[in-house]
HTML snippet that shows the backbone in 3Dmol.js (N, CA, C, O; Angstrom):
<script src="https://3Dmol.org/build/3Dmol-min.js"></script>
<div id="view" style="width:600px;height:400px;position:relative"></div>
<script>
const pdb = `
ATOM      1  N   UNK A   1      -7.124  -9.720  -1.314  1.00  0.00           N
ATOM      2  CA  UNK A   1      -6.724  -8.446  -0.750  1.00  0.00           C
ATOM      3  C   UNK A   1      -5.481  -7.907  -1.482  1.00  0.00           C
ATOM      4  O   UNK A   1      -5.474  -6.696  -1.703  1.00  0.00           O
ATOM      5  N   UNK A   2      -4.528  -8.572  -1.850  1.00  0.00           N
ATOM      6  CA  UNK A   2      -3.469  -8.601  -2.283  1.00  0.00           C
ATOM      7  C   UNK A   2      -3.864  -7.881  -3.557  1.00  0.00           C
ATOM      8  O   UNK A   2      -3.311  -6.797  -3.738  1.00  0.00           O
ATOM      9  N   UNK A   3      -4.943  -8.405  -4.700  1.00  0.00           N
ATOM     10  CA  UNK A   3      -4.952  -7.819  -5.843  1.00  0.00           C
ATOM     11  C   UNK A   3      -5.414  -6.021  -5.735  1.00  0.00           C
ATOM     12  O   UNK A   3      -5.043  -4.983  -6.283  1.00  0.00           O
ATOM     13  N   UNK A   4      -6.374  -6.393  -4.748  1.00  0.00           N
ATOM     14  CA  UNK A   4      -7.022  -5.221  -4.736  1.00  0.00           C
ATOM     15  C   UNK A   4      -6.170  -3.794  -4.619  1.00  0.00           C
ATOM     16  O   UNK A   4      -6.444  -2.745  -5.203  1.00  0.00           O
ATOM     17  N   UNK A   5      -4.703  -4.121  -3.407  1.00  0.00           N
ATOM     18  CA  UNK A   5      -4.187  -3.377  -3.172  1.00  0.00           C
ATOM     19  C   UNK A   5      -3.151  -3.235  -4.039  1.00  0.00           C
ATOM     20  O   UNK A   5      -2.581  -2.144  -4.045  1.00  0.00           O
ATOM     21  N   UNK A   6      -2.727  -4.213  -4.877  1.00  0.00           N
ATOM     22  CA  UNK A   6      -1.819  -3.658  -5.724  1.00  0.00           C
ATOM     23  C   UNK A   6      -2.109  -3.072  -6.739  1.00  0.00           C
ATOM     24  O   UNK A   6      -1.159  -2.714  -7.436  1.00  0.00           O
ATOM     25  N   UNK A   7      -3.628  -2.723  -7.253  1.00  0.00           N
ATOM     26  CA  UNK A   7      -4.656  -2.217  -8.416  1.00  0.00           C
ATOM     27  C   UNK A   7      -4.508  -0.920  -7.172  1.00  0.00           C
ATOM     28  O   UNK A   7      -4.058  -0.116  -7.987  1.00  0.00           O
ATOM     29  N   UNK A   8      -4.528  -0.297  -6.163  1.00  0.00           N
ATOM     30  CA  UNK A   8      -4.802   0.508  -5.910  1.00  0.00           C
ATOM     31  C   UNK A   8      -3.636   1.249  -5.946  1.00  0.00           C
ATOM     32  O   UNK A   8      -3.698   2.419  -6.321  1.00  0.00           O
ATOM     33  N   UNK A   9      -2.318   0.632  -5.534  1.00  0.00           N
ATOM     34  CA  UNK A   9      -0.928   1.281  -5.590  1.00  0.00           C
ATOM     35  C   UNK A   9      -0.650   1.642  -6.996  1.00  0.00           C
ATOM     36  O   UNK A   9      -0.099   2.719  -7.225  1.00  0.00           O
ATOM     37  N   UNK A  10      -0.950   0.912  -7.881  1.00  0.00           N
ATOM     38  CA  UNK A  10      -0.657   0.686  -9.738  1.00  0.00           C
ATOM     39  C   UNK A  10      -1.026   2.202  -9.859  1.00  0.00           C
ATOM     40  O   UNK A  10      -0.224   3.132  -9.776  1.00  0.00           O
ATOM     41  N   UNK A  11      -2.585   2.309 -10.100  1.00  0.00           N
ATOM     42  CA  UNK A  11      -3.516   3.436 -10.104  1.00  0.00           C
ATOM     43  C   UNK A  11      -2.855   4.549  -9.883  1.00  0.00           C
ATOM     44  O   UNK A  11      -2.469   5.398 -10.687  1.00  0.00           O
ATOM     45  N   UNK A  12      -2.679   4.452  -7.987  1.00  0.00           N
ATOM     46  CA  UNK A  12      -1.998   5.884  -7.963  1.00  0.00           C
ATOM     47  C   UNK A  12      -0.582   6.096  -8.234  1.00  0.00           C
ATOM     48  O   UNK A  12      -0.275   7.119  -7.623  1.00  0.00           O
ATOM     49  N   UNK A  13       0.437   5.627  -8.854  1.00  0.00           N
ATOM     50  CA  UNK A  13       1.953   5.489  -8.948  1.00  0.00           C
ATOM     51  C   UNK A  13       1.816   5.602 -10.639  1.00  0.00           C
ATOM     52  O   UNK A  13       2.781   6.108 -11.212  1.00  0.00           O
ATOM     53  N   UNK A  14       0.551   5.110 -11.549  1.00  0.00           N
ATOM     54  CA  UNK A  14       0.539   5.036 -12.854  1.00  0.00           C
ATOM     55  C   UNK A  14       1.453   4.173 -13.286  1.00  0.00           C
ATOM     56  O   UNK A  14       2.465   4.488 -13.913  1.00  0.00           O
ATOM     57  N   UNK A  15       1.119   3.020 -12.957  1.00  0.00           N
ATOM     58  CA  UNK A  15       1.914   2.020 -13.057  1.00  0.00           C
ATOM     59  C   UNK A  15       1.405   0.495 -13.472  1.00  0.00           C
ATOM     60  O   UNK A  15       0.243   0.492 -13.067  1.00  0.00           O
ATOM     61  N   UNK A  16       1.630  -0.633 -13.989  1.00  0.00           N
ATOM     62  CA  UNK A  16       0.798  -1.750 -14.285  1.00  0.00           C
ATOM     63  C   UNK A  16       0.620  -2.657 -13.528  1.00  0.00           C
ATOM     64  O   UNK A  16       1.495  -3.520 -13.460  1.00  0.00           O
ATOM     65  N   UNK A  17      -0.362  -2.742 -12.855  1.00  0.00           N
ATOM     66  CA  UNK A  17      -0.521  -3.900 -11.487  1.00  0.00           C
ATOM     67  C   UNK A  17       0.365  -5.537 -11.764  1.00  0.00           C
ATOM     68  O   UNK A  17       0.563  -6.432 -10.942  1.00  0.00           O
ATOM     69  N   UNK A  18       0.620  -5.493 -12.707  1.00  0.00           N
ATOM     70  CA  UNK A  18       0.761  -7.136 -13.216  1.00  0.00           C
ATOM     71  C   UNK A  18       2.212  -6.806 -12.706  1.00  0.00           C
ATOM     72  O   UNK A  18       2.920  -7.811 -12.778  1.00  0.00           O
ATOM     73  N   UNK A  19       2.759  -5.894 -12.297  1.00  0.00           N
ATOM     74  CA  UNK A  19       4.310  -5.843 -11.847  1.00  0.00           C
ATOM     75  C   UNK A  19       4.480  -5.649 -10.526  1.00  0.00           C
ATOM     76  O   UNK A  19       5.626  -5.529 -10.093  1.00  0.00           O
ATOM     77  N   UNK A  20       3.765  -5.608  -9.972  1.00  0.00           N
ATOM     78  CA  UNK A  20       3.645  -5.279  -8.410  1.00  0.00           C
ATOM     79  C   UNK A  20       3.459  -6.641  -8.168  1.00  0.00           C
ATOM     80  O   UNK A  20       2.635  -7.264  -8.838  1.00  0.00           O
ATOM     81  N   UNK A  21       4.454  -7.461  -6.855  1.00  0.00           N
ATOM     82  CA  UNK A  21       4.699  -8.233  -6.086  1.00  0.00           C
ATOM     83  C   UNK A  21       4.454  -8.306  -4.782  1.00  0.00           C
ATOM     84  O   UNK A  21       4.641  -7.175  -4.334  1.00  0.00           O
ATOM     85  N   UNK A  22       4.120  -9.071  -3.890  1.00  0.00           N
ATOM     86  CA  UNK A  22       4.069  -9.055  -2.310  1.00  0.00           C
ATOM     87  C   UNK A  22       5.485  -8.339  -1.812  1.00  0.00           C
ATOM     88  O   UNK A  22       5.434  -7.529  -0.886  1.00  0.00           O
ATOM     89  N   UNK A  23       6.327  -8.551  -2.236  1.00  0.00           N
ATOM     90  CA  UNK A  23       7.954  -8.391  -1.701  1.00  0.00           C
ATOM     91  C   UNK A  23       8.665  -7.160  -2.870  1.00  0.00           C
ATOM     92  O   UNK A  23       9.874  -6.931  -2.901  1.00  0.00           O
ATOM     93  N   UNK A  24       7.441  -6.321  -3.960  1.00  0.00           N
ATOM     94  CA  UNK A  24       7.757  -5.286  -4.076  1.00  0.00           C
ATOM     95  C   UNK A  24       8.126  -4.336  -3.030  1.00  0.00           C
ATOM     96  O   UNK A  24       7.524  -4.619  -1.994  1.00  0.00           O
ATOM     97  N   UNK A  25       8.716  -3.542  -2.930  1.00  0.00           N
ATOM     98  CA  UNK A  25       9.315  -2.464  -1.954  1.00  0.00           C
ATOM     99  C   UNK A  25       8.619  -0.805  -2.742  1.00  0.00           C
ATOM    100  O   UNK A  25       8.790  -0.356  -3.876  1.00  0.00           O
ATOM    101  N   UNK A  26       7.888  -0.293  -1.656  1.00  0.00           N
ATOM    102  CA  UNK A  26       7.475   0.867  -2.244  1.00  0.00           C
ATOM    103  C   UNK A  26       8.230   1.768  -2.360  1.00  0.00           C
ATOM    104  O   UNK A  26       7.804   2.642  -3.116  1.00  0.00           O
ATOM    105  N   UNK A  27       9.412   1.997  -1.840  1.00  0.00           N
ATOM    106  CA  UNK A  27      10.303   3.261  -2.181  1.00  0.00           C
ATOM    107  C   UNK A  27      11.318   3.029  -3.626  1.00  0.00           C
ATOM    108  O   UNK A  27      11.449   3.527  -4.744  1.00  0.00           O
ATOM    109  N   UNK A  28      11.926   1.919  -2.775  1.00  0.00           N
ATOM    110  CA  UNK A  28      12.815   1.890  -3.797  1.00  0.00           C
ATOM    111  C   UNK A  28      12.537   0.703  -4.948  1.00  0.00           C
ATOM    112  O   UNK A  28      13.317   0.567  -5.890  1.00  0.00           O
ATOM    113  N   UNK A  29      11.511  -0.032  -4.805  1.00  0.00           N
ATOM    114  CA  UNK A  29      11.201  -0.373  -6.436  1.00  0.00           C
ATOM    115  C   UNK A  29      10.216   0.434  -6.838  1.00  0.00           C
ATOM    116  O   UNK A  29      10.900   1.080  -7.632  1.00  0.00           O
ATOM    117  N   UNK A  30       9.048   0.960  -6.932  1.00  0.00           N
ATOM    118  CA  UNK A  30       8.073   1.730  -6.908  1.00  0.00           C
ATOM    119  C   UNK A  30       8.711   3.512  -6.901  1.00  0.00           C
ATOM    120  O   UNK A  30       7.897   4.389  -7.190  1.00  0.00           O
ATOM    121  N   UNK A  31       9.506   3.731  -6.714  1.00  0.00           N
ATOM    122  CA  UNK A  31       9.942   4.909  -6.619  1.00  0.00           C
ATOM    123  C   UNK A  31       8.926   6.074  -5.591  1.00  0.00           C
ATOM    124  O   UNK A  31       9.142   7.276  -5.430  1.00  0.00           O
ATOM    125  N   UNK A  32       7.774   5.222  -4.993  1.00  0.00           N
ATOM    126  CA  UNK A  32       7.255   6.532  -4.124  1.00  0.00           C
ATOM    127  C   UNK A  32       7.532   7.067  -3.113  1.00  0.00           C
ATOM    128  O   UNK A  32       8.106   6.414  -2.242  1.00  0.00           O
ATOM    129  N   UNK A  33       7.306   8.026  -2.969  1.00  0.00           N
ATOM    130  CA  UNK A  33       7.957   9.311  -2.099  1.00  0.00           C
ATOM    131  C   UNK A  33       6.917   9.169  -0.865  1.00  0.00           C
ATOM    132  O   UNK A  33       6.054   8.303  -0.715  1.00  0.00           O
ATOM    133  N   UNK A  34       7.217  10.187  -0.079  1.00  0.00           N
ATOM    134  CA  UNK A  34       6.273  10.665   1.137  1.00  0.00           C
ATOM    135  C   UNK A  34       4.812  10.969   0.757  1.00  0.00           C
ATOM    136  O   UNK A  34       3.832  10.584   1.395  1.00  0.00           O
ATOM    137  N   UNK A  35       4.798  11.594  -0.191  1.00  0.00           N
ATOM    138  CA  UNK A  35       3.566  12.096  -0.955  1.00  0.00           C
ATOM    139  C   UNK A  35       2.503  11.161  -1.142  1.00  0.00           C
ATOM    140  O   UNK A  35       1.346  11.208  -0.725  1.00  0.00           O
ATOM    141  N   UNK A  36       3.276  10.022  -2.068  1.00  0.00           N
ATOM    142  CA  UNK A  36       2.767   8.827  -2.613  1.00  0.00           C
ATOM    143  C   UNK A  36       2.143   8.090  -1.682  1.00  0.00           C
ATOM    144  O   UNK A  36       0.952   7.790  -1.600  1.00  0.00           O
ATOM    145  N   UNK A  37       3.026   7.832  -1.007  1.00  0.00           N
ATOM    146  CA  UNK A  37       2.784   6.728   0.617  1.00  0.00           C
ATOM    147  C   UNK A  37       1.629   6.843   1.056  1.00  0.00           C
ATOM    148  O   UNK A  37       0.638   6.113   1.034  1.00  0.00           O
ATOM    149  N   UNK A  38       2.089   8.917   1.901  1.00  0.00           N
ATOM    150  CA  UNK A  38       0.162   8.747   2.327  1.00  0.00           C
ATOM    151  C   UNK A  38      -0.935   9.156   1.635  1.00  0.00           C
ATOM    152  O   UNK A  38      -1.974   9.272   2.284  1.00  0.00           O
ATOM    153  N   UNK A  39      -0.949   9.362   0.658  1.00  0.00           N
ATOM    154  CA  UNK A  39      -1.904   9.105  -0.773  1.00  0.00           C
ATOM    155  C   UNK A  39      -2.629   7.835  -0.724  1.00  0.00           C
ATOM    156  O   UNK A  39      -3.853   7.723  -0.787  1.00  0.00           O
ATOM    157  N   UNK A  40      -1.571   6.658  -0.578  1.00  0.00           N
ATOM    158  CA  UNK A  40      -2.162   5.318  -0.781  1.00  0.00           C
ATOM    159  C   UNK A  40      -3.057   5.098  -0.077  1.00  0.00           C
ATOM    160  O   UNK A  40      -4.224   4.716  -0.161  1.00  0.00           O
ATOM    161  N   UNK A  41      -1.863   5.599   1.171  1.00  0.00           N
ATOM    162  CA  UNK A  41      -2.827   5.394   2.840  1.00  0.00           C
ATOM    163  C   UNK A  41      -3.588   5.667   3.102  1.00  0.00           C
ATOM    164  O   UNK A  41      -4.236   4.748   3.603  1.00  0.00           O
ATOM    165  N   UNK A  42      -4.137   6.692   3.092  1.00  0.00           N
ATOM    166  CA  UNK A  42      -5.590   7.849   2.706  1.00  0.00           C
ATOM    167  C   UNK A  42      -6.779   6.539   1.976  1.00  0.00           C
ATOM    168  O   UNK A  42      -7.861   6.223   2.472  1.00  0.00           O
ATOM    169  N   UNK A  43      -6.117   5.931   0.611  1.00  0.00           N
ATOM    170  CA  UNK A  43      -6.987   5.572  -0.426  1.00  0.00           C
ATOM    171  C   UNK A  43      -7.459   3.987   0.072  1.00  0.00           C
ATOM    172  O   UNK A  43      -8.490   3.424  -0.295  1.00  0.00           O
ATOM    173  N   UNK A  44      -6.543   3.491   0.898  1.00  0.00           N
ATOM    174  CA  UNK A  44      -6.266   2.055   1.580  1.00  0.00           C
ATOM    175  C   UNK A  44      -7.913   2.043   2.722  1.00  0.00           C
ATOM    176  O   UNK A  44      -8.862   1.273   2.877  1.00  0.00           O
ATOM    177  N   UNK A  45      -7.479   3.360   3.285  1.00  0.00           N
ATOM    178  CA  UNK A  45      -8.167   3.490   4.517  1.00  0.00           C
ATOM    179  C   UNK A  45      -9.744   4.162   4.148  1.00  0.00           C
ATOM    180  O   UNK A  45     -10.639   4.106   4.991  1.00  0.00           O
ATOM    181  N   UNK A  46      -9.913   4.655   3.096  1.00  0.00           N
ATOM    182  CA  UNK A  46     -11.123   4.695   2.776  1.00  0.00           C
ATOM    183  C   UNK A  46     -11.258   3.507   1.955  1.00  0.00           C
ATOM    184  O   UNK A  46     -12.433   3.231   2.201  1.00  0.00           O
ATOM    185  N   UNK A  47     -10.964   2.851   1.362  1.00  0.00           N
ATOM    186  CA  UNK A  47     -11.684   1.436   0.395  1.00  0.00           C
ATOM    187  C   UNK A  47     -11.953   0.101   1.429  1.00  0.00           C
ATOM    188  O   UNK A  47     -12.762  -0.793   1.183  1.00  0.00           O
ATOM    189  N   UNK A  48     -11.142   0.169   2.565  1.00  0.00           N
ATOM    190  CA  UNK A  48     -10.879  -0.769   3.324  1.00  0.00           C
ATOM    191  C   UNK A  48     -11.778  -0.517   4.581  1.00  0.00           C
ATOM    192  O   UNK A  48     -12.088  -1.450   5.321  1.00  0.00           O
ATOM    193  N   UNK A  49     -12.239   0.923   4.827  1.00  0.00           N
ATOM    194  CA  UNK A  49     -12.616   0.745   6.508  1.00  0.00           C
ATOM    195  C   UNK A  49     -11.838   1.163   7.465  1.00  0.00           C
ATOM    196  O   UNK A  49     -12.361   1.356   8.562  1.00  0.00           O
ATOM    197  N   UNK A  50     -10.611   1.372   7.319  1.00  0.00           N
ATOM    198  CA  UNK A  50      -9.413   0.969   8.620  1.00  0.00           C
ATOM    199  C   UNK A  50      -9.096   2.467   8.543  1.00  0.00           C
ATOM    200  O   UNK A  50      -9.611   3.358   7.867  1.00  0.00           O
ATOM    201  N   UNK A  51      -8.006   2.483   9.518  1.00  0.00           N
ATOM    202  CA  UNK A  51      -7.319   3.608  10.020  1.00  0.00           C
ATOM    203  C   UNK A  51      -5.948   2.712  10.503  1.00  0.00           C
ATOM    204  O   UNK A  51      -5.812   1.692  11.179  1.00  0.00           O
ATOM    205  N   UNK A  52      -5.055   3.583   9.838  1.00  0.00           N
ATOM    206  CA  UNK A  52      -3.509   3.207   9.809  1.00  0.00           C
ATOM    207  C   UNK A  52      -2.877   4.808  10.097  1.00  0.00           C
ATOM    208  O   UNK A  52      -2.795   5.764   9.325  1.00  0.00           O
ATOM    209  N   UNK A  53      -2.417   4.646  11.742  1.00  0.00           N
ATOM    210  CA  UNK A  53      -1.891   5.884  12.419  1.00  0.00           C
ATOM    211  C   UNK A  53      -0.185   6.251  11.640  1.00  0.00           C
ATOM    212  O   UNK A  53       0.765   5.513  11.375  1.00  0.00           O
ATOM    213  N   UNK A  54      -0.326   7.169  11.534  1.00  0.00           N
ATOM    214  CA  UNK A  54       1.027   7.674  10.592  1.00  0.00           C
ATOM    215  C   UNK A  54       2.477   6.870  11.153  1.00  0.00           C
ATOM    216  O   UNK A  54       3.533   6.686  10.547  1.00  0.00           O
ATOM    217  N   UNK A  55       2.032   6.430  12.720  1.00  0.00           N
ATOM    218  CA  UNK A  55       3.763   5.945  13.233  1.00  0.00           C
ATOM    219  C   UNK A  55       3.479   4.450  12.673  1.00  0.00           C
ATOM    220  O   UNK A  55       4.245   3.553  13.026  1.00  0.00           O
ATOM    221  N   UNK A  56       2.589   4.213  11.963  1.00  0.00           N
ATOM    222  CA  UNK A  56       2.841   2.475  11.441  1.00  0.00           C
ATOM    223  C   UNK A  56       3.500   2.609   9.916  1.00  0.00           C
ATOM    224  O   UNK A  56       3.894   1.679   9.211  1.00  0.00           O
ATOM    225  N   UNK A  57       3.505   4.017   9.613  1.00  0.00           N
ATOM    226  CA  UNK A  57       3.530   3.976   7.988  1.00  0.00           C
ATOM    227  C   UNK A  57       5.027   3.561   7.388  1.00  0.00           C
ATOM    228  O   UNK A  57       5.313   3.252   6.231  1.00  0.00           O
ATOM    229  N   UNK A  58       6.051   3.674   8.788  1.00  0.00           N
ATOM    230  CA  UNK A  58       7.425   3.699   8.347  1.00  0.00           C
ATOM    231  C   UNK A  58       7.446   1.591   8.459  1.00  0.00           C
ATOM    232  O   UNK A  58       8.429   0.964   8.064  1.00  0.00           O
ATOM    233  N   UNK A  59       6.607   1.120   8.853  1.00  0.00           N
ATOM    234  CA  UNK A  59       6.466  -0.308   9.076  1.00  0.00           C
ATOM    235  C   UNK A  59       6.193  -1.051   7.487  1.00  0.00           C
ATOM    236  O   UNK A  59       6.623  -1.980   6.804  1.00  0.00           O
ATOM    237  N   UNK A  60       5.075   0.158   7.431  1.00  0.00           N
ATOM    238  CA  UNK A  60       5.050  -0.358   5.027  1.00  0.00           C
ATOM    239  C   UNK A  60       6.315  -0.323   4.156  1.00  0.00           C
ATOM    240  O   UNK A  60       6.656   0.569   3.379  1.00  0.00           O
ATOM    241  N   UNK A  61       6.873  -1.348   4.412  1.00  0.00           N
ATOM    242  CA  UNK A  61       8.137  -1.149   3.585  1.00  0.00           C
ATOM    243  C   UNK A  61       7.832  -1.486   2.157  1.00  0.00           C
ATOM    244  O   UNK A  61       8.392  -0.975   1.188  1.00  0.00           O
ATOM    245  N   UNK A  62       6.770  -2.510   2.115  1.00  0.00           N
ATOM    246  CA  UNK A  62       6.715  -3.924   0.870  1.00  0.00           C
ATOM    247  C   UNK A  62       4.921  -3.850   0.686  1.00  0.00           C
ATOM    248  O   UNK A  62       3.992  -3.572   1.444  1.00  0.00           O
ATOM    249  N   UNK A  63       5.039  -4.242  -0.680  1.00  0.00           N
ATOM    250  CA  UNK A  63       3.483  -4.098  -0.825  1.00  0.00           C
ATOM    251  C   UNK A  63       2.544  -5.061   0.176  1.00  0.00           C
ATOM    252  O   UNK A  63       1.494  -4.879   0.792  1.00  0.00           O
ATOM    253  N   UNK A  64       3.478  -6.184   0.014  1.00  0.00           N
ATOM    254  CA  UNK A  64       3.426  -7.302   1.318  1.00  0.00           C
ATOM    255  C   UNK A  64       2.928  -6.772   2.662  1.00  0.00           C
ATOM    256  O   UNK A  64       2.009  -7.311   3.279  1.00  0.00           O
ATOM    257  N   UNK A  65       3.422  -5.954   2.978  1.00  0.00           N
ATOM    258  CA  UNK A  65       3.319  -5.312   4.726  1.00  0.00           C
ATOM    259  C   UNK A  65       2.030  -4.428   4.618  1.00  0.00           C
ATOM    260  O   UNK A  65       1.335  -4.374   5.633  1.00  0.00           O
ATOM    261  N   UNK A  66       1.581  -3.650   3.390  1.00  0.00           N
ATOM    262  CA  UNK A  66       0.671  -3.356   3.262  1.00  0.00           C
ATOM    263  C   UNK A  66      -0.593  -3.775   3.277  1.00  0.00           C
ATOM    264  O   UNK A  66      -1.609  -3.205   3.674  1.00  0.00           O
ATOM    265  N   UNK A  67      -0.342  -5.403   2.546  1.00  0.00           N
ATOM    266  CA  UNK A  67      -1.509  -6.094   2.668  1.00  0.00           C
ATOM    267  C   UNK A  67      -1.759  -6.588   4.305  1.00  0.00           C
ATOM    268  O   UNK A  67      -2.789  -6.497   4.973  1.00  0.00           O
ATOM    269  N   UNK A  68      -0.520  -7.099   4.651  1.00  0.00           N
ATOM    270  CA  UNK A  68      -1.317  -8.126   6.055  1.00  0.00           C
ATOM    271  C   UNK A  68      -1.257  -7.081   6.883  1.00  0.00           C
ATOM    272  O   UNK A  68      -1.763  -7.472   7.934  1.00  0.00           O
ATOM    273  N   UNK A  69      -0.845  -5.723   7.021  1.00  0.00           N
ATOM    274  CA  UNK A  69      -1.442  -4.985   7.873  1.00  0.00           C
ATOM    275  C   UNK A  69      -2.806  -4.515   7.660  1.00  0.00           C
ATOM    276  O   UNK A  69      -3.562  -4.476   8.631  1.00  0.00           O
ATOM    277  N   UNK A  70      -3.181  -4.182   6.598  1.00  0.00           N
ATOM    278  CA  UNK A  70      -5.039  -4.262   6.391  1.00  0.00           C
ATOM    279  C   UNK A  70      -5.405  -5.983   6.958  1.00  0.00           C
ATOM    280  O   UNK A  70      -6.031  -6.204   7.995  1.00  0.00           O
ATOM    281  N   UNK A  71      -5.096  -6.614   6.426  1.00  0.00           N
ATOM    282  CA  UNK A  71      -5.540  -7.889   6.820  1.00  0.00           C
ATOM    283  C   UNK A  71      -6.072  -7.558   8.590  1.00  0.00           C
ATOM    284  O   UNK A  71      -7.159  -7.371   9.136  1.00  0.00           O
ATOM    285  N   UNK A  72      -4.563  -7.620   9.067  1.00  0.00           N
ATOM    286  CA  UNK A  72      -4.991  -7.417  10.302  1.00  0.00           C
ATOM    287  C   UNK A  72      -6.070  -6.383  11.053  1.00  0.00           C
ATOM    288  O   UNK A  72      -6.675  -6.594  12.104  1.00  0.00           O
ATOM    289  N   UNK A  73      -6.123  -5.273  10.246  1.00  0.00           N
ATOM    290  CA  UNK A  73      -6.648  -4.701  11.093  1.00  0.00           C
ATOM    291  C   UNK A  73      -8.566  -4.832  10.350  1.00  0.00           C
ATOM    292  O   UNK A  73      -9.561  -4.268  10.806  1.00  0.00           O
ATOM    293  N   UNK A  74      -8.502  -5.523   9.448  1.00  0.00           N
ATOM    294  CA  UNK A  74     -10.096  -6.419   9.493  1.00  0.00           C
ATOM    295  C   UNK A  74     -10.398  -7.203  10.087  1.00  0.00           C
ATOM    296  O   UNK A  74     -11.618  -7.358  10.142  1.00  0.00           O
ATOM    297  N   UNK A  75      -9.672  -8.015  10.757  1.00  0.00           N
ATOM    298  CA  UNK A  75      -9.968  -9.480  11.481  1.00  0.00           C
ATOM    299  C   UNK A  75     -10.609  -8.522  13.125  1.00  0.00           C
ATOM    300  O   UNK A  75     -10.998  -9.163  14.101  1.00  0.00           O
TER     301      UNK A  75
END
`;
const viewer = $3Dmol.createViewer("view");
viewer.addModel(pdb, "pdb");
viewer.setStyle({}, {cartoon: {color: "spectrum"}});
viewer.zoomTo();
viewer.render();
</script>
C-alpha cells in the first residue's frame, strides 16, 4: 500500500517516488499546498475505493498517516 501511495503522491507533486518515506511530511517536506492535498485525496479515493471526509484531511500530516488511514478504511 505504501508503494502504491507514494507512486501516487510522486506523480502528482512531479516528484521521484524513491524519496518519499512513511515519516515524509506532505507540507513541509513535499511542499504541497491545499490544492495538492485534495488532488491526492480525490486520486487516493478513486484508486482505493474509500472516501476520506475533508475533516480527516488535517489528520494527513505524513505520507505514513496516509497510508494506514486507507489501510483502515479497507479492513
Amino acid at each position: 500500500m505504501f508503494e502504491k501511495i507514494a507512486a501516487l503522491i510522486a506523480e502528482q507533486l512531479g516528484l521521484d517516488a524513491a524519496e518519499i518515506k512513511p515519516e515524509t511530511r506532505l507540507v513541509e517536506d513535499l511542499k504541497a499546498d491545499s490544492l495538492d492535498i485534495v488532488a491526492m485525496v480525490m486520486e487516493m479515493e478513486s484508486q482505493f475505493g474509500v472516501e476520506i471526509p475533508d475533516d480527516e484531511l488535517a489528520n494527513l500530516k505524513t505520507v505514513g498517516d496516509a497510508v494506514a488511514y486507507v489501510e483502515k478504511l479497507k479492513k
